[in-house]
N, C-alpha and C positions, 0 to 999 in steps of 0.2 A: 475481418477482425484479426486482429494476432494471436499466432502460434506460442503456447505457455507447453509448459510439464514436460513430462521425459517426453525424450525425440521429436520433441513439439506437436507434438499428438493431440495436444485440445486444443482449444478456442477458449478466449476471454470471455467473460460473462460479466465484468466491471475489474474497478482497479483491485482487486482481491480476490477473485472466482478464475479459476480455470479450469474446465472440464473436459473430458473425453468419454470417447463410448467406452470403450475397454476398457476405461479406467478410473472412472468416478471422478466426483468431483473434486479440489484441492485449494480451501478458504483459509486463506492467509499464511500459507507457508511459501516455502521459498519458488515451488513448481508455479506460483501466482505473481511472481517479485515483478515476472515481464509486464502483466497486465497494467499495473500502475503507469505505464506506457502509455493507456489508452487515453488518462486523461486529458494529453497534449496531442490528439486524434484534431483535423478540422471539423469534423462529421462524426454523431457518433456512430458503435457501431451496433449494428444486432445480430449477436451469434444464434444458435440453435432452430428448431425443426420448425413449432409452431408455435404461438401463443397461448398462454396458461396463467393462471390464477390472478394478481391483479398488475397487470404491467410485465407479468416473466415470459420469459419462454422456455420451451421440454430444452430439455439437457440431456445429459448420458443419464442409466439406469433409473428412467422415471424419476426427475428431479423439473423442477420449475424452478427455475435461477433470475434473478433480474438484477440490478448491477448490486444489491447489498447484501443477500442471502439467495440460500436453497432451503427449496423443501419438499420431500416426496410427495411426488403427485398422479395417482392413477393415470390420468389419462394423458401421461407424458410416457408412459410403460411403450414400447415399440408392439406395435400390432403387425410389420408389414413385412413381415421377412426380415428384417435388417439383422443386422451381426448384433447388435446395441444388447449390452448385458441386460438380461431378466432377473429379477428378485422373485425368489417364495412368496408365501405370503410371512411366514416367522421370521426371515433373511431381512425383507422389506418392513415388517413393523420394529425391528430392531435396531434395524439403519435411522428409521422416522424417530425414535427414540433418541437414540443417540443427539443426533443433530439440533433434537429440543431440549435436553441436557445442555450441549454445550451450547446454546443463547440464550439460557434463563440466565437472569442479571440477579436472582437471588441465591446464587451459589455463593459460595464462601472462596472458593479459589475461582480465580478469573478462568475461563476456559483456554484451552490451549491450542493454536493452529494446527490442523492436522487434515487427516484425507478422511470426506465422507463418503 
């Protein structure tokens, strides 16, 4: 898969997701412009650790991404030693909040690209 975000530190997760351990994940801003790359891939591609929720795979900081969205997912949290950032449990229901804010399509301002 290709390298997106500062220093090229993550990996694509479709044409608008790019994620890192260290760094979360980054839907539809600029740290993502490369992923849009992957759609003229011959082959696609499948970044991340293991597979999760329906079609995604773990991502950085417990996240399950598949190529349209993320969303926090217990059992994408890192169990095995790894460096991969840990959330709280208030850190992580706050992030899971966030992220279902900005995809509800009954908000009044459209949501805006940013780092989840």
């Amino acid at each position: 898969c290709l390298p997106c975000g500062p220093g090229e530190e993550g990996r694509c997760f479709g044409p608008s997701i790019c994620c890192a351990d260290e760094l979360g994940c980054f839907v539809g801003t600029a740290e993502a412009l490369r992923c849009q790359q992957e759609n003229y891939l011959p082959t696609p591609c499948q970044s991340g650790t293991k597979p999760c929720g329906s079609g995604g795979r773990c991502t950085a900081a417990g996240f399950c991404c598949d190529t349209e969205s993320c969303v926090a997912q217990p059992e994408c949290r890192a169990s095995d030693g790894s460096n991969a950032t840990r959330l709280d449990a208030p850190a992580g229901a706050l992030l899971l909040r966030l992220v279902q804010l900005a995809r509800a399509p009954e908000l009044a301002e459209p949501a805006q690209p940013g780092r989840y």
